[in-house]
C-alpha positions as CSV (number, residue, x, y, z in Angstrom):
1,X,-1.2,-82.4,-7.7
2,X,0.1,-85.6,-9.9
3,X,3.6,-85.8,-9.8
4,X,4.2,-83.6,-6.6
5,X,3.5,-83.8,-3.0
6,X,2.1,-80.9,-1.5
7,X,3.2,-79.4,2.0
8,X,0.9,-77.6,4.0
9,X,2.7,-74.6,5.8
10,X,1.4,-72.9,8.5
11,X,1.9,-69.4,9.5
12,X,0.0,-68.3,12.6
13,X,-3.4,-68.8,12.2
14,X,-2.7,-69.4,8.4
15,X,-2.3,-72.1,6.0
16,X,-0.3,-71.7,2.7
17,X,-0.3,-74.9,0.1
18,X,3.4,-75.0,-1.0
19,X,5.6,-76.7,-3.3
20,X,9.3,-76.8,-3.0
21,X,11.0,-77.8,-6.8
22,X,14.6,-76.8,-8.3
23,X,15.6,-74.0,-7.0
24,X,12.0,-72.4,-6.2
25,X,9.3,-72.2,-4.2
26,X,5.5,-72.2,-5.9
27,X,2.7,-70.3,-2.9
28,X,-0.8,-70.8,-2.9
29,X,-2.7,-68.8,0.0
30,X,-5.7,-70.0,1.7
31,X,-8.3,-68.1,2.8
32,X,-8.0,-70.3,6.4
33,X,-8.0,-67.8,9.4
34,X,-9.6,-65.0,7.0
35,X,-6.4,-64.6,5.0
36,X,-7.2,-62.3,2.4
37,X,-5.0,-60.7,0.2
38,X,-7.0,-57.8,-1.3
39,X,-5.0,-54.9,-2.0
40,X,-8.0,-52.8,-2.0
41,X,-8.2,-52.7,1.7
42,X,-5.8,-51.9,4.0
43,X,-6.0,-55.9,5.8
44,X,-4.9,-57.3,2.2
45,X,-1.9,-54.3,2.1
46,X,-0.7,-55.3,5.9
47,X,-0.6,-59.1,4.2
48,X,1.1,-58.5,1.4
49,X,3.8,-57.0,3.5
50,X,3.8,-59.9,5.9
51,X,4.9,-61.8,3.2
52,X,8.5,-60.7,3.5
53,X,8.8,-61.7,6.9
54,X,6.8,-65.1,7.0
55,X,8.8,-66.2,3.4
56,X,12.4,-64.2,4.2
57,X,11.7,-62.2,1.0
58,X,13.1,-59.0,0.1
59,X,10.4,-57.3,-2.2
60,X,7.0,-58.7,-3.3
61,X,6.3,-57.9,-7.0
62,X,2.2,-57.8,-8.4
63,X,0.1,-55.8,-10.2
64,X,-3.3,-54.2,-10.9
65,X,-5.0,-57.0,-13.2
66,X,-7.4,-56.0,-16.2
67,X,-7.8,-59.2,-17.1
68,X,-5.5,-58.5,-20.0
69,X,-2.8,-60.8,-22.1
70,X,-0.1,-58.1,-20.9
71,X,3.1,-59.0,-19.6
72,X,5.7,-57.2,-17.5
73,X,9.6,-57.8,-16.1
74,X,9.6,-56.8,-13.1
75,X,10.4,-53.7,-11.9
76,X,9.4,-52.7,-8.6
77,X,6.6,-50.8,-10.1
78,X,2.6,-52.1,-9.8
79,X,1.9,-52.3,-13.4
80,X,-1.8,-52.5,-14.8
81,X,-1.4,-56.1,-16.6
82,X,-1.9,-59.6,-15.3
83,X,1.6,-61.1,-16.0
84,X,4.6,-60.7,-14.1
85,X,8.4,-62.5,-14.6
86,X,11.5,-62.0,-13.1
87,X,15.3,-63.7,-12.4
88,X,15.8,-61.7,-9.0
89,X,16.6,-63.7,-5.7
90,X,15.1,-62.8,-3.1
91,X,12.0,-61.5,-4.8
92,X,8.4,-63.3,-4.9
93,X,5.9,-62.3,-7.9
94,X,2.4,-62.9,-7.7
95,X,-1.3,-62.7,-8.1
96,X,-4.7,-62.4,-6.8
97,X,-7.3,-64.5,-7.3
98,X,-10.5,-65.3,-6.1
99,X,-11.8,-68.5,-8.6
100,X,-9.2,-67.5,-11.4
101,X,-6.5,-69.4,-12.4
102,X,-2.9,-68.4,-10.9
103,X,-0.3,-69.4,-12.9
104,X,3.6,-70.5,-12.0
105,X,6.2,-70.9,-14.2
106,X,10.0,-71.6,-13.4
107,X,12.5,-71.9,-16.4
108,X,14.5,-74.2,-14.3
109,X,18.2,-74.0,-16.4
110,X,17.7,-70.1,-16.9
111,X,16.6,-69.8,-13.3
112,X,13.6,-67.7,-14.6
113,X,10.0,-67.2,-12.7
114,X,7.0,-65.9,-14.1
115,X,3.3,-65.3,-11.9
116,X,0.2,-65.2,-14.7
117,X,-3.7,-64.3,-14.4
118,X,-5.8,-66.3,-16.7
119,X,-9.5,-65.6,-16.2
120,X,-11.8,-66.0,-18.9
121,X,-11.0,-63.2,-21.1
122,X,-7.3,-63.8,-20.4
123,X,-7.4,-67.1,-20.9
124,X,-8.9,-66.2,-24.2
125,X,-6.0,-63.7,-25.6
126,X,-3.6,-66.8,-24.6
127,X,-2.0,-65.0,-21.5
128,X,-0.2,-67.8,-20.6
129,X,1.4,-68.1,-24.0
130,X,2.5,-64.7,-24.1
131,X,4.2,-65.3,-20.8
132,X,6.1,-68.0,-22.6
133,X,7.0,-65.6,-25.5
134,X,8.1,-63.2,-23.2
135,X,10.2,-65.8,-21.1
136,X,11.9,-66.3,-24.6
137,X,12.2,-63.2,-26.1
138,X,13.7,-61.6,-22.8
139,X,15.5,-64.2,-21.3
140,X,16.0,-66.9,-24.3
141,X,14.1,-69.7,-22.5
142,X,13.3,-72.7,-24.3
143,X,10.0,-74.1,-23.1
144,X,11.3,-77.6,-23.0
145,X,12.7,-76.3,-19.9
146,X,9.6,-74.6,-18.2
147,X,7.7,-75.9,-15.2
148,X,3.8,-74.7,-14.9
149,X,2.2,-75.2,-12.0
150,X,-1.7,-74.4,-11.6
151,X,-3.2,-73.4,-8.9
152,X,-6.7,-73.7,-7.5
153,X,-9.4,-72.4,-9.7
154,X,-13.1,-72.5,-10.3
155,X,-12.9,-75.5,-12.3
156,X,-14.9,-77.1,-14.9
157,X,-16.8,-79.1,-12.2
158,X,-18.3,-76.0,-11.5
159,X,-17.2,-72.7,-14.1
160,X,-20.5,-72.4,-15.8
161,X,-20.8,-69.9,-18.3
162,X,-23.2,-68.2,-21.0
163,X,-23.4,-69.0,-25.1
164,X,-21.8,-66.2,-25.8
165,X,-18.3,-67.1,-24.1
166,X,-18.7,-70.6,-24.9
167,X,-19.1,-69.4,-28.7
168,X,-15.7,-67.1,-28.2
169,X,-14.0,-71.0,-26.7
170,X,-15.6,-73.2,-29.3
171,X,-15.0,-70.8,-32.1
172,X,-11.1,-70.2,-31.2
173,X,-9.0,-72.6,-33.5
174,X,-6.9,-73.8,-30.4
175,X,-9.6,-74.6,-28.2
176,X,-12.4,-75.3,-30.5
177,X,-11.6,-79.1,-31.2
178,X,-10.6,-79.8,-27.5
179,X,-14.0,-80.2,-25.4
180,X,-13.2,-77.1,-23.5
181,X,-16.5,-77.3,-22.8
182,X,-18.6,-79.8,-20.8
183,X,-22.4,-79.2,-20.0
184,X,-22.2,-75.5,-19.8
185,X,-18.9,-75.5,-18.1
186,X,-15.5,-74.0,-19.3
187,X,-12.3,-76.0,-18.6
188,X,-10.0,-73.1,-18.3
189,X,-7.2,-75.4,-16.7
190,X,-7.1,-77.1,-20.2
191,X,-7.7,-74.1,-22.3
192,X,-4.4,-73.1,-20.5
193,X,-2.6,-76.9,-20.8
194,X,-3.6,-76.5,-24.4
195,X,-1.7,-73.3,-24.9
196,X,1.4,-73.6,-23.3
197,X,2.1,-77.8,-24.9
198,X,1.3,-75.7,-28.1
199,X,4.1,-73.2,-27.2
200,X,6.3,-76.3,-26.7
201,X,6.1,-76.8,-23.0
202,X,6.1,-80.9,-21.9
203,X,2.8,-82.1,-20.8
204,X,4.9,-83.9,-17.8
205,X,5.9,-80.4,-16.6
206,X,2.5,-78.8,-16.2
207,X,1.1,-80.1,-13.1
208,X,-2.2,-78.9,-11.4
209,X,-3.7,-78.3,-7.8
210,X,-6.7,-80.0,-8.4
211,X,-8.5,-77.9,-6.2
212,X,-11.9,-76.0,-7.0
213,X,-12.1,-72.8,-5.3
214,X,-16.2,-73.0,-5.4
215,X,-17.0,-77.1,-3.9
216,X,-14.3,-78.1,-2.5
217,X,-14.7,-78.8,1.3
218,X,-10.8,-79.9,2.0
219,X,-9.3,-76.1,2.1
220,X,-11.0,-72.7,3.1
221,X,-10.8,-70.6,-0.4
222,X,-12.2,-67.5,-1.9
223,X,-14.6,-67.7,-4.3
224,X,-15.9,-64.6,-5.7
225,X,-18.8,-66.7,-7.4
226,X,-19.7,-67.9,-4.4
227,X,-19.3,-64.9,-1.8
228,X,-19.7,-62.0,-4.9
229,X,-18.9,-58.7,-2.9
230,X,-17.8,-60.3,0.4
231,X,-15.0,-62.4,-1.3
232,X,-11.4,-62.0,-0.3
233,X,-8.6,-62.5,-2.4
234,X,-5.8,-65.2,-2.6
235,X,-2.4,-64.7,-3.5
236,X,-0.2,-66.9,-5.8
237,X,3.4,-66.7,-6.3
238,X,6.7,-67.8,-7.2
239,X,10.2,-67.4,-5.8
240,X,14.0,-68.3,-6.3
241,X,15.6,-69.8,-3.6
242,X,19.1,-68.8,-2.6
């Protein structure tokens, strides 16, 4: 990550990458020791829980993703959407991903934290921007004031996809003058960059794990590409320190 230095914490047989920075705490799970956070199984619900205990956290806030552009405050409630903000202490909002992008945001003079899923398709409908808009609209953040921090993802060293998404990329006036595509492969990570320095974020403040969930050999990860049906799940998220 440029900019940052990157702690490795462990937890039991588990490795979490961390970043402390103003007044929060930004969580990327690992899939070392068989972490997985899928909250389809009753392993990734017992994990979820542990969460409280290994991060002194009152409530963990996520939600059932549709790879949407939808954005919720949190409430205590697992929404269907694939954005989640909050200003609650003691409260860590995430999400699951498996080659995804995981999104962090902190609105460091607001104290405001926000947890966004940008596949494809939400990566597309500008999730990322809406979670700016929402930061705004609900909480009267001014993106000159927002930290991003982007987690490991199937990058463009690997994210291959068909003509027809690459059309949907090329064709979108944001992206289509930006080489979001290279050789076949989608650059989601600056599809993403691209929206939130249009919403008026500084290009200093985004920083990136530059970490792919497919080829890299440093870190154990889930990759649903690679694994399909036998992937796990990672979890991503935010919190405000006391």
């Amino acid at each position: 990550m440029r900019g940052d230095v990157l702690d490795i914490l462990k937890i039991d047989n588990y490795e979490f990458i961390k970043v402390n920075k103003n007044n929060a705490a930004f969580i990327f799970s690992t899939a070392e020791g068989k972490l997985n956070f899928n909250k389809s199984t009753p392993e990734g619900i017992k994990n979820i829980e542990a969460l409280k205990k290994w991060f002194n956290l009152k409530e963990i806030g996520f939600l059932d993703q549709i790879h949407s552009d939808t954005i919720y405050i949190y409430d205590g409630i697992v929404h269907q959407g694939d954005g989640i903000i909050t200003n609650k202490k003691g409260v860590g909002i995430g999400v699951f991903t498996a080659d995804c992008v995981p999104v962090l945001m902190l609105d460091e003079k607001k104290q405001i934290i926000a947890a966004v899923h940008s596949g494809w398709k939400g990566t597309l409908n500008k999730i990322a921007s809406s979670a700016i808009d929402r930061m705004m609209d609900e909480y009267d953040s001014n993106p000159e004031d927002i930290l991003v921090y982007i987690g490991p993802h199937n990058r463009v060293c690997c994210y291959e996809v068909g003509r027809e998404v690459s059309a949907e990329f090329l064709q979108d006036p944001l992206y289509g003058t930006d080489n979001v595509i290279v050789n076949g492969k989608l650059d989601l990570e600056k599809c993403i960059k691209r929206q939130l320095v249009n919403k008026g974020v500084k290009e200093y403040n985004i920083q990136a794990v530059e970490i792919c969930t497919y080829c890299n050999c440093e870190y154990e990860l889930h990759s649903y590409r690679k694994s399909k049906e036998f992937s796990g799940r990672m979890f991503s998220f935010v919190y405000l320190l006391d």
